[in-house]
N, C-alpha and C positions, 0 to 999 in steps of 0.2 A: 271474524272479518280480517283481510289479510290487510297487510300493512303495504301501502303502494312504497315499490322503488322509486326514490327520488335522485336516483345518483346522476342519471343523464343531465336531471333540470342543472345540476350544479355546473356550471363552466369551470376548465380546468384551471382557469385565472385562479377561479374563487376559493379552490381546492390547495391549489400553490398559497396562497393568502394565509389560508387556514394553517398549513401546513408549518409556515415559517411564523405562526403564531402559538404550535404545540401544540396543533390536533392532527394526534394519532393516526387518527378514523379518515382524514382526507388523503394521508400517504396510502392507506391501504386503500381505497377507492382508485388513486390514480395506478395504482401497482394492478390492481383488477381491470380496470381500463385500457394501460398500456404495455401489461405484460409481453402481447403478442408484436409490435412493433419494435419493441426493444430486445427479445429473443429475435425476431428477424435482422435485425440491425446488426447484431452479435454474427449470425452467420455467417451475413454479405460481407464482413470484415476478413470470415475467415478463420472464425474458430470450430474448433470440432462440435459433434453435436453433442457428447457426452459433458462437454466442458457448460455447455449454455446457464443450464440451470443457476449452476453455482456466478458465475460470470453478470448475467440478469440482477439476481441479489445484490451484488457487490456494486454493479453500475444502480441501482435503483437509491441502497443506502448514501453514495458518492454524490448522485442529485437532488436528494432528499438534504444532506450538507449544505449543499451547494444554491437549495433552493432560494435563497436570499439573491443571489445574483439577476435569478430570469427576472425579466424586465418584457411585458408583454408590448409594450407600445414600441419593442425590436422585432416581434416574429409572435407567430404560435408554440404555445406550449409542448408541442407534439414536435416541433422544427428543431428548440430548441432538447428535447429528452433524447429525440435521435442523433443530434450532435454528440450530446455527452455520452454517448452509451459507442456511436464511431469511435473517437478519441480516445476512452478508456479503454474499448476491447482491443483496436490498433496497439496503444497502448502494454495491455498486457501482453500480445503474442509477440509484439516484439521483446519482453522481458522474459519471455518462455523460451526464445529462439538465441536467446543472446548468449553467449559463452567466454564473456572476457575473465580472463586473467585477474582475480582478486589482490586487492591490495595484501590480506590478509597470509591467500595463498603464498605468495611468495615471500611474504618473512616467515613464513612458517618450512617453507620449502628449503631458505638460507639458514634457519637453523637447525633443521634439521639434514642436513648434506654431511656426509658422514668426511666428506673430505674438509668443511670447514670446522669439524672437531667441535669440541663443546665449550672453546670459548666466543662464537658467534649465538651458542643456546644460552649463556651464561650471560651475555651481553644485553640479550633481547629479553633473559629475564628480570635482569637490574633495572633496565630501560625500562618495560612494564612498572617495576618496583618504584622508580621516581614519579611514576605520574600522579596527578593528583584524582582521590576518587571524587565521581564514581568513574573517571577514563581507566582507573587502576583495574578495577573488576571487570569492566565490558571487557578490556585489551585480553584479560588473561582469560576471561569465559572464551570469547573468540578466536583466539590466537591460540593456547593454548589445550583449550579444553574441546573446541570446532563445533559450540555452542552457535543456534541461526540467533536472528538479532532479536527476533521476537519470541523466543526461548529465553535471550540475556532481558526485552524486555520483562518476560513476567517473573523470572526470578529479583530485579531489582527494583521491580513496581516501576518501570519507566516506560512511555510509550516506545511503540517501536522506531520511529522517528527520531524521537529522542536520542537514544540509543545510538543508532546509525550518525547522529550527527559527531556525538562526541567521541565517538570512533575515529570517525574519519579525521576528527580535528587533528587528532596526537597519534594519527598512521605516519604521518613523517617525521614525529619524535624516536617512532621506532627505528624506523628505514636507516635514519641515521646511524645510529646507536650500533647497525649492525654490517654496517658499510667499514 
């Protein structure tokens, strides 16, 4: 005897409920449900179509996070998946299209300028040297060694966030240093 689907009977409310409760089994239902609107959403934004797939996943795990927020007595659940999945894909392709000037880049660029000699390299690596860790290791994996963040994340067990924040803190201790 087959086992009847019940996934329809479930409302997406009840699925989200589930879901920010730790079942599994309602994220993948609604990923089965709403696959194809969140891959459409992804396009109208403007991404390639080679990119979707992966794009989809990322937006799905980001609202599955985030599931605690939706508040159904604001909208449907589908009003709001499509929101998140605009916003993030917008989102990334402006991070894809973006080309600014890294902080990193150019202390790396000022120490290495073969006209500001090696005591601008010397400077910047003293400067590294007074930081406190773990600023000390992210500064020289990145600066240095041209480590991404989430490469210095998994060698120092730090999330990537992490990472990038303490980075950025003691980026103008360097800038300094080399001015």
């Amino acid at each position: 005897m087959a086992v009847p689907d019940d996934s329809r009977d479930v409302s997406d409310e009840e699925l989200v409920a589930r879901l920010v409760d730790g079942d599994r089994s309602a994220g993948d239902q609604l990923v089965r449900r709403h696959y194809k609107l969140v891959a459409k959403t992804v396009l109208e934004a403007g991404a390639e179509p080679q990119s979707v797939e992966d794009m989809v996943q990322d937006i799905f795990l980001r609202a599955f996070r985030k599931a605690s927020r939706y508040r159904a007595s604001l909208g449907r659940f589908t009003a709001w998946l499509a929101t998140v999945a605009r916003n993030d894909a917008i989102n990334h392709l402006r991070r894809r299209h973006a080309t600014p000037v890294s902080l990193d880049e150019s202390l790396l660029e000022a120490a290495l300028d073969p006209d500001a000699g090696s005591e601008v390299t010397m400077a910047l690596m003293e400067a590294i040297g007074q930081l406190k860790e773990p600023a000390r290791t992210i500064a020289r994996m990145r600066i240095l060694e041209g480590k991404s963040f989430a490469q210095i994340g998994r060698a120092t067990q730090h999330p990537t966030e992490t990472v990038k924040t303490i980075y950025y803190r003691n980026i103008e201790k360097l800038r300094k240093a080399i001015r």
